[in-house]
MOPAC internal coordinates of N, CA, C and O (Angstrom, degrees):
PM7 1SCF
backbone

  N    0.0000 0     0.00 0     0.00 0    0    0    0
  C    1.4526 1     0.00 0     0.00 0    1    0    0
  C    1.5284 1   108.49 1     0.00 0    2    1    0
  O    1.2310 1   118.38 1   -21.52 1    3    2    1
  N    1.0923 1   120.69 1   158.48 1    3    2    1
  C    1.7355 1   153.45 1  -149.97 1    5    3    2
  C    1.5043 1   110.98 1  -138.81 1    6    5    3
  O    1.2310 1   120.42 1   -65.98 1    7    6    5
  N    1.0774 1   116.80 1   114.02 1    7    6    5
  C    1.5849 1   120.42 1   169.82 1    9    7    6
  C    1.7486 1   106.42 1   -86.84 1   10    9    7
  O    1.2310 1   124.57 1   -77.11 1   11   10    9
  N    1.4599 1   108.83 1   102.89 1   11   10    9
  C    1.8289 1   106.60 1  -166.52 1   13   11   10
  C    1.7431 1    90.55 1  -114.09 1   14   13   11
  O    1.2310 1   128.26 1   -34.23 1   15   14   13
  N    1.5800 1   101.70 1   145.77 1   15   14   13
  C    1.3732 1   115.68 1  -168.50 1   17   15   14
  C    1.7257 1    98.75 1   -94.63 1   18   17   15
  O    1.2310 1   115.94 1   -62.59 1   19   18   17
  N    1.5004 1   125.31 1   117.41 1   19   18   17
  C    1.2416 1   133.16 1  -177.70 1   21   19   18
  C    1.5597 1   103.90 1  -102.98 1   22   21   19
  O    1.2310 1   125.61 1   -58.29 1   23   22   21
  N    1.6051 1   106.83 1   121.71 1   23   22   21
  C    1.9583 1    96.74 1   158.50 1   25   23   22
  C    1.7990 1   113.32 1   -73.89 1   26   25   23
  O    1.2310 1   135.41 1   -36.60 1   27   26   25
  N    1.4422 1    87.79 1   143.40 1   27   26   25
  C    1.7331 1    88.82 1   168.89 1   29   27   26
  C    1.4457 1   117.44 1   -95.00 1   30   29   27
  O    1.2310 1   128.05 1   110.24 1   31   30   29
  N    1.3565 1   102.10 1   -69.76 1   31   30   29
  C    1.6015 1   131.44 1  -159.03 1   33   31   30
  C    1.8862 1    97.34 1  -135.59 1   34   33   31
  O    1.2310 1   139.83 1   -21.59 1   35   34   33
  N    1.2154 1    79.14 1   158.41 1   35   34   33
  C    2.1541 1   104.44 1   169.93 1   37   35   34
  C    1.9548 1    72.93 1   -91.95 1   38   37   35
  O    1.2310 1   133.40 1   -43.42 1   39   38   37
  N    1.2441 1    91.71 1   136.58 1   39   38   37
  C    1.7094 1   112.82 1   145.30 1   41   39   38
  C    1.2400 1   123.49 1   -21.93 1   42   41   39
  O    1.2310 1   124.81 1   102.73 1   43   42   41
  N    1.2076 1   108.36 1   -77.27 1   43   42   41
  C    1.2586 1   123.10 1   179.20 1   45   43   42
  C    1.7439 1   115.92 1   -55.13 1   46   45   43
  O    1.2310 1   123.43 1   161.94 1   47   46   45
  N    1.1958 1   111.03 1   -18.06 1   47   46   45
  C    1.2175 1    93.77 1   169.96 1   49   47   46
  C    1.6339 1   139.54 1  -101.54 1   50   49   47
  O    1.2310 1   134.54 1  -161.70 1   51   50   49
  N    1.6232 1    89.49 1    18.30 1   51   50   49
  C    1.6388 1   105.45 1   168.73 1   53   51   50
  C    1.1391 1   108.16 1   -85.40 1   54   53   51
  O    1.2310 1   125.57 1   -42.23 1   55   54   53
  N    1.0912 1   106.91 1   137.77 1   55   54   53
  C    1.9349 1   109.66 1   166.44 1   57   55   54
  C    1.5878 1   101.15 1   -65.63 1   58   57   55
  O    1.2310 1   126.12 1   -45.77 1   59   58   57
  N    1.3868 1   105.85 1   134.23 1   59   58   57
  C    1.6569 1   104.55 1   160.43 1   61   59   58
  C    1.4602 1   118.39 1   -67.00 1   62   61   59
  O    1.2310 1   111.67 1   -50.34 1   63   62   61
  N    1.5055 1   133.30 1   129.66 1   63   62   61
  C    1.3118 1   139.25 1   173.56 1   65   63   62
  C    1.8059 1   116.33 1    76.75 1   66   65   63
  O    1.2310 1   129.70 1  -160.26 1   67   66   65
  N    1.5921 1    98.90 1    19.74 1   67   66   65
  C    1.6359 1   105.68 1   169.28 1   69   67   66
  C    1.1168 1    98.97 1  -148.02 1   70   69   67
  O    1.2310 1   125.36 1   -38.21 1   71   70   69
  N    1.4632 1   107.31 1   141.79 1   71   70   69
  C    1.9506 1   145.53 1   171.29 1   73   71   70
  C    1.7985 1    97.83 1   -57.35 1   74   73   71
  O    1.2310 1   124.51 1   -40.00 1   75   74   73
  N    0.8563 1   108.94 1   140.00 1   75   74   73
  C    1.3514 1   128.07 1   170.52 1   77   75   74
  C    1.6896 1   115.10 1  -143.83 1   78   77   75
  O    1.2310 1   124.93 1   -50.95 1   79   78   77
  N    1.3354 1   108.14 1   129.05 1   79   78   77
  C    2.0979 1   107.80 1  -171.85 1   81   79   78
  C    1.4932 1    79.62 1   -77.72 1   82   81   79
  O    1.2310 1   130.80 1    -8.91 1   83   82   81
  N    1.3894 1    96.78 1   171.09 1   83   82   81
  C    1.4356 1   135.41 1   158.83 1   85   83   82
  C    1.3525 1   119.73 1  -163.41 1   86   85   83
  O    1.2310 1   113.12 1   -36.66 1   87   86   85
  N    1.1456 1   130.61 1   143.34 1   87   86   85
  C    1.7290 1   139.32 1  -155.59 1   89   87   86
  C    1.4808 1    83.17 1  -114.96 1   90   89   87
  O    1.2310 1   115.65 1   -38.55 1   91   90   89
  N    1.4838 1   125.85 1   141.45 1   91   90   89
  C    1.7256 1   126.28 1  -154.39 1   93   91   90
  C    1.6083 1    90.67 1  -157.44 1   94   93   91
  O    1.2310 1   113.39 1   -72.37 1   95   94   93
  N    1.1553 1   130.10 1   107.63 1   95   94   93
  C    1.5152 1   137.58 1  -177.56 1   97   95   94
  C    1.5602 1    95.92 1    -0.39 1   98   97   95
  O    1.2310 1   118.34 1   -91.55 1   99   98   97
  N    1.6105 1   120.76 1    88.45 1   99   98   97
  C    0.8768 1   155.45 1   152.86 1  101   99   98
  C    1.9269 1    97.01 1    66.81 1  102  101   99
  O    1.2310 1   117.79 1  -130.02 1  103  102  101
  N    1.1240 1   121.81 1    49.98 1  103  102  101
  C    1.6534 1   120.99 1   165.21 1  105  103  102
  C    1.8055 1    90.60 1  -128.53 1  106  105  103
  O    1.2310 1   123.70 1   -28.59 1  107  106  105
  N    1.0795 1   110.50 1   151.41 1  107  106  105
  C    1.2172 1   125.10 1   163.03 1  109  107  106
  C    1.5355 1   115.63 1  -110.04 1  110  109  107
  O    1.2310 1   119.23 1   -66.23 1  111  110  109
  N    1.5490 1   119.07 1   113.77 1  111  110  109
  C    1.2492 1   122.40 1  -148.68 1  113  111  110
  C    1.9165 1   109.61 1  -127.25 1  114  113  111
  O    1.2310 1   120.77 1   -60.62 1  115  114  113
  N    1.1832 1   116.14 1   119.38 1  115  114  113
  C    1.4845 1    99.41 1   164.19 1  117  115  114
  C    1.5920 1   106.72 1  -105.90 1  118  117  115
  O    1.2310 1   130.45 1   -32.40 1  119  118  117
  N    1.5231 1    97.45 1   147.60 1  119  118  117
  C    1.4455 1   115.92 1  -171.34 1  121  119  118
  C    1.5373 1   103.64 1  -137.71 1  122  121  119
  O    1.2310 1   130.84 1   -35.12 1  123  122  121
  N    1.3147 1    96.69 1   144.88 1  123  122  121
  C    2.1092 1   109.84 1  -147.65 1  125  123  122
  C    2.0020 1    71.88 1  -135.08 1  126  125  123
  O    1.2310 1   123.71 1   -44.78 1  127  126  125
  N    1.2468 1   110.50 1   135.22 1  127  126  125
  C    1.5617 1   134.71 1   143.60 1  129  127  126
  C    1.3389 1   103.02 1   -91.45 1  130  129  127
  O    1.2310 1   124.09 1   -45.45 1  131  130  129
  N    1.5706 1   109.76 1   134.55 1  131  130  129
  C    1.4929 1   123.44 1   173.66 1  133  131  130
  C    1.4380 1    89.93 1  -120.12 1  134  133  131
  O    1.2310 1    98.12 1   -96.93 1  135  134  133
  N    1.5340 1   156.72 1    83.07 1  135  134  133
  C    1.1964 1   125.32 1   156.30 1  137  135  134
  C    1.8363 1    88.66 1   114.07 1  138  137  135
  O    1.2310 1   143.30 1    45.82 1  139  138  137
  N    1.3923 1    72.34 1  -134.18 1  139  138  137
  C    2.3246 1    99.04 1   174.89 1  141  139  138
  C    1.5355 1    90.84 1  -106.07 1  142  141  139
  O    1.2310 1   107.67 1  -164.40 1  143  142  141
  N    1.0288 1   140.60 1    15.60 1  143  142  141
  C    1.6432 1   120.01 1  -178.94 1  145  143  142
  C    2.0228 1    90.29 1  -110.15 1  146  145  143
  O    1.2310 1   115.48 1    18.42 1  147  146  145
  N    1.3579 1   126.18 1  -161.58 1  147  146  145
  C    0.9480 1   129.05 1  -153.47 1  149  147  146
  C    1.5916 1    92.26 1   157.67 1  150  149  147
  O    1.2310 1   120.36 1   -62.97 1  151  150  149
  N    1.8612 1   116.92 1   117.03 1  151  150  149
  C    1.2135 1   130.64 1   170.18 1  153  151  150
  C    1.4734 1   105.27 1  -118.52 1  154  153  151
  O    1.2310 1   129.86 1   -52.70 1  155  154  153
  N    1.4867 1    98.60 1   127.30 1  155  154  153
  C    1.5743 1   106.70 1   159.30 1  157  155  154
  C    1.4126 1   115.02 1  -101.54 1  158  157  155
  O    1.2310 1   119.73 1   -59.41 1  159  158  157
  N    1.5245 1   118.13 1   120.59 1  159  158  157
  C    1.3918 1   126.29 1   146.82 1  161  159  158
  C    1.2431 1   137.51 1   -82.85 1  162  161  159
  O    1.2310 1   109.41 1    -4.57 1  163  162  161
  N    1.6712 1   137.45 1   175.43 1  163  162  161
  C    1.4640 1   118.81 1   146.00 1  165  163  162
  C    1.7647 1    99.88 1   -76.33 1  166  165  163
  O    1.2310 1   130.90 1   -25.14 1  167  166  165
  N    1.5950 1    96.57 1   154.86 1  167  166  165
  C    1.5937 1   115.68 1  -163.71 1  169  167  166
  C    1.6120 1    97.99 1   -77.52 1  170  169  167
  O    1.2310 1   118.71 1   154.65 1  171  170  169
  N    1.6186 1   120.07 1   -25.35 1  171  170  169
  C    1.7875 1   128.48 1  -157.44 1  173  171  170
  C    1.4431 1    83.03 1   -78.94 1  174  173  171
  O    1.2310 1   125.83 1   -45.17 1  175  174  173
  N    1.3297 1   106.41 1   134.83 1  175  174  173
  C    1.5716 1   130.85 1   164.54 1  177  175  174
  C    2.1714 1    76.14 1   -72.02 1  178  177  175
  O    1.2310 1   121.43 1   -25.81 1  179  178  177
  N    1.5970 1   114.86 1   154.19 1  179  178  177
  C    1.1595 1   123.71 1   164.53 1  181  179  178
  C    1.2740 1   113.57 1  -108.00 1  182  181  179
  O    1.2310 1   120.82 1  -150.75 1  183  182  181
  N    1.4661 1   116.03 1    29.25 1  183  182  181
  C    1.7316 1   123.07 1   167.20 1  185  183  182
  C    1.0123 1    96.79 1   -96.81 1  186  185  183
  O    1.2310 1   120.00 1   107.71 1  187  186  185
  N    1.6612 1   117.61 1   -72.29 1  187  186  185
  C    1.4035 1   107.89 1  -172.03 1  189  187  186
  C    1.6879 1    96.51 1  -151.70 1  190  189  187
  O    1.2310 1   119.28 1   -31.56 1  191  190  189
  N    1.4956 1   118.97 1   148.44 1  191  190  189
  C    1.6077 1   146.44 1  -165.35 1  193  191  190
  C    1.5196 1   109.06 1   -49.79 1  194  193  191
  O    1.2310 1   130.02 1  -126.57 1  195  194  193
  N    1.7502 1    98.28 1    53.43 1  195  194  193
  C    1.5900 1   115.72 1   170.92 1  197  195  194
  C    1.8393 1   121.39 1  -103.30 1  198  197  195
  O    1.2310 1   126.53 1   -53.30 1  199  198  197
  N    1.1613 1   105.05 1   126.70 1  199  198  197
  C    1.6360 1    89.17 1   177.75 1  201  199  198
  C    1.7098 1   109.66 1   -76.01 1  202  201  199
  O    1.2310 1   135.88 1   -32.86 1  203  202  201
  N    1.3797 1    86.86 1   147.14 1  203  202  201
  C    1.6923 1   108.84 1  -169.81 1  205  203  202
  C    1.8127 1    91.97 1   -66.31 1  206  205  203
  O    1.2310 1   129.67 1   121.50 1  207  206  205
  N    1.0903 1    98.97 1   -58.50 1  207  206  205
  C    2.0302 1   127.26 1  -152.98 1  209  207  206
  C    2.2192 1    89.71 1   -45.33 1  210  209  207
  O    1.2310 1   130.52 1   170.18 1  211  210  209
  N    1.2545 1    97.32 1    -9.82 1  211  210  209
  C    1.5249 1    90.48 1  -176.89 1  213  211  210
  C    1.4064 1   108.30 1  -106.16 1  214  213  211
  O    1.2310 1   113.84 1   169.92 1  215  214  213
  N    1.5157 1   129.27 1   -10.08 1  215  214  213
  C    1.5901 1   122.03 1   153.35 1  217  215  214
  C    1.1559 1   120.97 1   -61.33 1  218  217  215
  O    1.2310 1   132.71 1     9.44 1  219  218  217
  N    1.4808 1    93.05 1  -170.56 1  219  218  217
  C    1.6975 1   115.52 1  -161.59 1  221  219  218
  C    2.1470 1    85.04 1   -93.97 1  222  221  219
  O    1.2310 1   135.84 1   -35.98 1  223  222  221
  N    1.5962 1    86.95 1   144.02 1  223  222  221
  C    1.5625 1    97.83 1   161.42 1  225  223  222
  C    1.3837 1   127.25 1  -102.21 1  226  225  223
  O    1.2310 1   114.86 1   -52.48 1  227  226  225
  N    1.6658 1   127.35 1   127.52 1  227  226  225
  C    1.5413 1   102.65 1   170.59 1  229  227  226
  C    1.4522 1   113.54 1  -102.10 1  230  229  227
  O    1.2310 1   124.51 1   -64.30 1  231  230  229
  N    1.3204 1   108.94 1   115.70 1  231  230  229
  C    1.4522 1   106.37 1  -158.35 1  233  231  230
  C    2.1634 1    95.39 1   -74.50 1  234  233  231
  O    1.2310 1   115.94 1   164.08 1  235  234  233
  N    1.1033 1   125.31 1   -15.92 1  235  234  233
  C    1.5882 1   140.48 1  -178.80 1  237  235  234
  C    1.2748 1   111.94 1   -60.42 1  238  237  235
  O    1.2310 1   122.95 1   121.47 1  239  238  237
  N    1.7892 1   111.95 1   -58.53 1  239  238  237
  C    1.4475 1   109.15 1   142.77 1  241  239  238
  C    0.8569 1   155.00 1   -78.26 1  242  241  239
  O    1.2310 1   116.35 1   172.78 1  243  242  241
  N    1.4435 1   124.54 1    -7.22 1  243  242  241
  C    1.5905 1   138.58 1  -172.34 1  245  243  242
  C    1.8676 1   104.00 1    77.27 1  246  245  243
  O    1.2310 1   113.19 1  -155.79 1  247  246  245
  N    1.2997 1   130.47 1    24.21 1  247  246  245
  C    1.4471 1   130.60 1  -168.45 1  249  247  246
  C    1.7725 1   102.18 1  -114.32 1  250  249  247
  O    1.2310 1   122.70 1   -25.48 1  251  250  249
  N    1.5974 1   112.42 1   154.52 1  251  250  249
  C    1.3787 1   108.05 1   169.53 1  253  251  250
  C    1.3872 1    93.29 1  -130.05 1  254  253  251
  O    1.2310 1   125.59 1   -30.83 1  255  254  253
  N    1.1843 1   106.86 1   149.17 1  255  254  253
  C    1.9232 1   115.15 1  -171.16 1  257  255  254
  C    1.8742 1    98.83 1  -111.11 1  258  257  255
  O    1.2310 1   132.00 1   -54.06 1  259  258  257
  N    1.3747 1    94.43 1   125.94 1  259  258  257
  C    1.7631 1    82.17 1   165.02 1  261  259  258
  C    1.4713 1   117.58 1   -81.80 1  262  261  259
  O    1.2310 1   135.71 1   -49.57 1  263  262  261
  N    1.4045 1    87.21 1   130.43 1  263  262  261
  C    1.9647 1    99.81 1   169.31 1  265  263  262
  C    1.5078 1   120.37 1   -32.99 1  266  265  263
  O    1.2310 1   124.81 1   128.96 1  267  266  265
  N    1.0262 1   108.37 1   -51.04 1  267  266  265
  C    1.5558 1   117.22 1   179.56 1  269  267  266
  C    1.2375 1   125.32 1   -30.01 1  270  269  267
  O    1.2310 1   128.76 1    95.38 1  271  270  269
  N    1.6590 1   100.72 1   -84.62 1  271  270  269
  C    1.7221 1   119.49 1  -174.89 1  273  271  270
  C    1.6269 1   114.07 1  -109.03 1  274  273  271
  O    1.2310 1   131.15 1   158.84 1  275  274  273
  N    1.4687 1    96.09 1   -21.16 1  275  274  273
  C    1.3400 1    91.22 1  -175.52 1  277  275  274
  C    1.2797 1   138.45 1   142.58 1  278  277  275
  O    1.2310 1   138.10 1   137.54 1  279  278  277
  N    1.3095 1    82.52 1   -42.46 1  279  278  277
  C    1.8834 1   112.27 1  -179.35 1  281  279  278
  C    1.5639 1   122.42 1   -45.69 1  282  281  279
  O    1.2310 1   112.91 1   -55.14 1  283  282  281
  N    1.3443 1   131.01 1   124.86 1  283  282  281
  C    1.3577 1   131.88 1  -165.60 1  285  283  282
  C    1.7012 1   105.84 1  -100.86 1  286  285  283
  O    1.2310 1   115.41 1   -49.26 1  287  286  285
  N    1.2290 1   126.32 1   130.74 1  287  286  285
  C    1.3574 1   119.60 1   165.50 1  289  287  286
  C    1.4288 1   118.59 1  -113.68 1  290  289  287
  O    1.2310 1   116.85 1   -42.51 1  291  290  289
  N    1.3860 1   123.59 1   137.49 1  291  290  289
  C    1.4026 1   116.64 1   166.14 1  293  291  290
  C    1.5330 1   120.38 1   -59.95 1  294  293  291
  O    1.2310 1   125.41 1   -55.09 1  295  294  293
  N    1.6635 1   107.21 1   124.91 1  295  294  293
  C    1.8164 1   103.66 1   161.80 1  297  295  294
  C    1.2383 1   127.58 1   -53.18 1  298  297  295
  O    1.2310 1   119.37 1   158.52 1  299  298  297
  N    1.5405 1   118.80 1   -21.48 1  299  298  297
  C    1.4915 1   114.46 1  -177.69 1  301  299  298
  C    1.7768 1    97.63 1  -107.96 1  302  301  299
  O    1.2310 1   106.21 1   108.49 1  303  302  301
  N    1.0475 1   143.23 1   -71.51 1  303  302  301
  C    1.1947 1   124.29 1   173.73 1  305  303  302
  C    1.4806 1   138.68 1   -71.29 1  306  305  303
  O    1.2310 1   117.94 1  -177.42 1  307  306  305
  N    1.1916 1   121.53 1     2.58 1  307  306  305
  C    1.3750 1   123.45 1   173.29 1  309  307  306
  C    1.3508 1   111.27 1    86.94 1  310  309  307
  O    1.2310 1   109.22 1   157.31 1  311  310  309
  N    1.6690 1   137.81 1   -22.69 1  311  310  309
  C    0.7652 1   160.87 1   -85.34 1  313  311  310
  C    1.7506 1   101.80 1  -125.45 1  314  313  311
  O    1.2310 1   109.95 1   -90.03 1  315  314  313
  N    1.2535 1   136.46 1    89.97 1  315  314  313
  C    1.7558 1   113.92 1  -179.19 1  317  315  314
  C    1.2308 1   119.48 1   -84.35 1  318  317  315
  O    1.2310 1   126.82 1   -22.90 1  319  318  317
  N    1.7000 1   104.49 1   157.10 1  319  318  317
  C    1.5136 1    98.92 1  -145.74 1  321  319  318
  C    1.6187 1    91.38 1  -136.22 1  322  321  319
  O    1.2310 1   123.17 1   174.24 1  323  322  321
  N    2.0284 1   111.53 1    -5.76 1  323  322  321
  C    1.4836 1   105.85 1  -177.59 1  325  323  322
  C    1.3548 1    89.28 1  -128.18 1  326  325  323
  O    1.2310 1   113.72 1   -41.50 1  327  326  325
  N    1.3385 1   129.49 1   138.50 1  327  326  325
  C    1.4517 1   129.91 1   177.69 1  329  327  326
  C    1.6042 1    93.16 1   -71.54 1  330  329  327
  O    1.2310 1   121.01 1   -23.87 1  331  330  329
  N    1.5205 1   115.68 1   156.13 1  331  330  329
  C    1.6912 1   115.37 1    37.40 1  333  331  330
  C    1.5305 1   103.57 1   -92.53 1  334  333  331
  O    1.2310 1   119.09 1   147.02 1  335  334  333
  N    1.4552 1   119.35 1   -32.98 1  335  334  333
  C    1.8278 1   134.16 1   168.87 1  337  335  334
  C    1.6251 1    92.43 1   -16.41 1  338  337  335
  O    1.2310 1   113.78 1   -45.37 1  339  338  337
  N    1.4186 1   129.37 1   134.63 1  339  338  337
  C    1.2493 1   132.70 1   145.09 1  341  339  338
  C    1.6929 1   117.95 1  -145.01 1  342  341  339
  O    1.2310 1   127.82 1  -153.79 1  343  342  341
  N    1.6225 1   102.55 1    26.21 1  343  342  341
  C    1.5712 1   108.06 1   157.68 1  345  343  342
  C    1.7333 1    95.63 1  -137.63 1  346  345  343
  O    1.2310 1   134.14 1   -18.81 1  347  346  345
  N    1.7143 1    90.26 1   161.19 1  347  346  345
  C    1.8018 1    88.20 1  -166.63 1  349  347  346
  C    1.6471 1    92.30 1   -86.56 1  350  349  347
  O    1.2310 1   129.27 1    25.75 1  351  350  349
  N    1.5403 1    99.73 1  -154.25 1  351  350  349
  C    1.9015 1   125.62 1  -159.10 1  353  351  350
  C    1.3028 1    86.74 1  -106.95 1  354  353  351
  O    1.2310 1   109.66 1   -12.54 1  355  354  353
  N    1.3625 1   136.99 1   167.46 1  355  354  353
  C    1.2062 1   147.57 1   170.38 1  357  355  354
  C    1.9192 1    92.05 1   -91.18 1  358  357  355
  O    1.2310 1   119.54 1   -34.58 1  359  358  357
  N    1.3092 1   118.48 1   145.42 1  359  358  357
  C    1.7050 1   124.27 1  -157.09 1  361  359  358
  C    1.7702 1    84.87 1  -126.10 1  362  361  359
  O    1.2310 1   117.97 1   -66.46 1  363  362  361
  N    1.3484 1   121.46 1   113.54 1  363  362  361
  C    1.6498 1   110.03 1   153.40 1  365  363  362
  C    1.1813 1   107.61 1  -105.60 1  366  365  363
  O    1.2310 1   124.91 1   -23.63 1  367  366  365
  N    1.5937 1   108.18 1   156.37 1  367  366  365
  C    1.7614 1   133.99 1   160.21 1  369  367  366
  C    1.4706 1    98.18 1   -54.70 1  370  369  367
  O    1.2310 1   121.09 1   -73.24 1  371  370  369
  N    1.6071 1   115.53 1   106.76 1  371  370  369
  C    1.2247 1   125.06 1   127.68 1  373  371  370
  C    1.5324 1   132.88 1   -97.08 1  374  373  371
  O    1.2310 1   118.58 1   -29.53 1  375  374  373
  N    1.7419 1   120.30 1   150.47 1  375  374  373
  C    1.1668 1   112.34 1   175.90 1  377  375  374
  C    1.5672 1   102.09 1  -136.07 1  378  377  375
  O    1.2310 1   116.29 1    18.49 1  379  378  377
  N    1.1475 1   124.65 1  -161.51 1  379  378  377
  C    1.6028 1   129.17 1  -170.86 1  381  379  378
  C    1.6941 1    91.54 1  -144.68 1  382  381  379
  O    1.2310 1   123.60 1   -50.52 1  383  382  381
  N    1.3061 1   110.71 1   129.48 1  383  382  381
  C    1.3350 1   134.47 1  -177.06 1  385  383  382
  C    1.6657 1   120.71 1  -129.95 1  386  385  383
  O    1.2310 1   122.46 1   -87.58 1  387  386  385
  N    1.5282 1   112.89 1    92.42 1  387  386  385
  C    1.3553 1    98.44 1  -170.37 1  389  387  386
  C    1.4033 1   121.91 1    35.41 1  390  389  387
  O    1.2310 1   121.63 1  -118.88 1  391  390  389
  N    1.2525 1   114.48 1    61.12 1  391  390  389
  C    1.7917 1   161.08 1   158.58 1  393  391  390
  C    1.4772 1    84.06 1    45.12 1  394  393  391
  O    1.2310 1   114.53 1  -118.56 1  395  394  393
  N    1.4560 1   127.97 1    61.44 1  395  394  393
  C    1.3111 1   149.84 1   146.17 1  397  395  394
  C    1.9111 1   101.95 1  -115.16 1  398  397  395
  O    1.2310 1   123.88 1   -58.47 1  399  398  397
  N    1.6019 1   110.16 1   121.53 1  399  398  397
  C    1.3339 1   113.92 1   154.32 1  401  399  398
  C    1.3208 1   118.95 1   -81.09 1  402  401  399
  O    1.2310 1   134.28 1   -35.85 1  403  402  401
  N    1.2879 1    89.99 1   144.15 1  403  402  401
  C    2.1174 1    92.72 1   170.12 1  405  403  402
  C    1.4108 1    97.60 1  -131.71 1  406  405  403
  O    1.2310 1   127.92 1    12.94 1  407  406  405
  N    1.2930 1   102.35 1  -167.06 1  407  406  405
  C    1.4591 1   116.01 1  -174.99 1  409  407  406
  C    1.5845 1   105.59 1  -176.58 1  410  409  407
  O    1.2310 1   121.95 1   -50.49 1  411  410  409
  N    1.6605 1   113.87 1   129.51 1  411  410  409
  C    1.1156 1   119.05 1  -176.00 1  413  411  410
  C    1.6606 1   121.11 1   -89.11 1  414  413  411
  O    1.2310 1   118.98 1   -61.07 1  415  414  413
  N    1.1032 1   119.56 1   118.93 1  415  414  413
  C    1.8138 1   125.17 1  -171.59 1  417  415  414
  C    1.5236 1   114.51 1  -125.38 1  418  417  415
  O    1.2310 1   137.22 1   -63.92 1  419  418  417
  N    1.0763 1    84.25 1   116.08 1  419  418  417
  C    2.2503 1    93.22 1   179.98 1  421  419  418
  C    1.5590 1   104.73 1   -66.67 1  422  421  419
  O    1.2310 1   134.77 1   -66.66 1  423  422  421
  N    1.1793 1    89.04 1   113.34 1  423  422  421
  C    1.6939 1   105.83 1   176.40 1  425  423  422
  C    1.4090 1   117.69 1   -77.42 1  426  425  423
  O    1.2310 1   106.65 1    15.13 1  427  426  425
  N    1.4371 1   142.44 1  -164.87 1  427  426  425
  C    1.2655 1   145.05 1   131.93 1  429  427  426
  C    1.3267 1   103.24 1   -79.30 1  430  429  427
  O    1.2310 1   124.89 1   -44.51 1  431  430  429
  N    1.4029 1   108.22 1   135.49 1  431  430  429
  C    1.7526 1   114.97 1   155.41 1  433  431  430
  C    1.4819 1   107.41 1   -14.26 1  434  433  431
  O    1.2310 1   123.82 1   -28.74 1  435  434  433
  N    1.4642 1   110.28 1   151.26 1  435  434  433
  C    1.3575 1   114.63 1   156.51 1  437  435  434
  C    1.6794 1   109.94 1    71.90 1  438  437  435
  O    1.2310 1   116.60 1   146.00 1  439  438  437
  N    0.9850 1   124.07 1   -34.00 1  439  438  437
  C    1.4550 1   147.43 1  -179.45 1  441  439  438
  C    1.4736 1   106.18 1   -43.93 1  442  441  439
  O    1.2310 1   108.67 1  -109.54 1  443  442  441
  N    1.4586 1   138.80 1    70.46 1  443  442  441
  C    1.2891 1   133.49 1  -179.57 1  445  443  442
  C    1.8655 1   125.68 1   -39.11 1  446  445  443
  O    1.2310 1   120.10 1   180.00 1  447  446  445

């Protein structure tokens, strides 16, 4: 495996303090603007096969809660912190590049 740098979005076109999905050479990803920073998660709540990118954000903690049941995950560690969730989100390296986001995703070899 290959860590390959994907563009998402222009900057500007994240809402500040809301999740937005994006489908990312085959990851399904929600990505939250806090400010100038920008967190990528996986979008699957790990309770049950809910997208995250449609909860509430707390931009105070850096956490997104799934709508569903409840469950809160950290933007920087993936990490849940309100049951019923008791495994975290998969967390990728995003950065902002001349107000282009990317985000780094381990490919398979060979994997253009």
């Amino acid at each position: 495996m290959s860590a390959q740098a994907h563009p998402i979005a222009p900057l500007d076109a994240l809402v500040d303090g809301e999740a937005q999905r994006f489908d990312v050479h085959g990851h399904r990803l929600a990505v939250v603007r806090l400010g100038d920073d920008v967190y990528v998660i996986g979008d699957i709540c790990t309770h049950q096969d809910i997208s995250l990118s449609e909860g509430e954000v707390d931009a105070e903690t850096g956490h997104i809660e799934c709508w569903k049941h409840g469950s809160s995950f950290s933007l920087a560690t993936g990490e849940p912190d309100v049951f019923p969730a008791t495994r975290p989100v998969p967390v990728y390296r995003a950065w902002v590049d001349a107000d282009q986001v990317f985000v780094e995703i381990d490919d398979p070899e060979g994997t253009p």
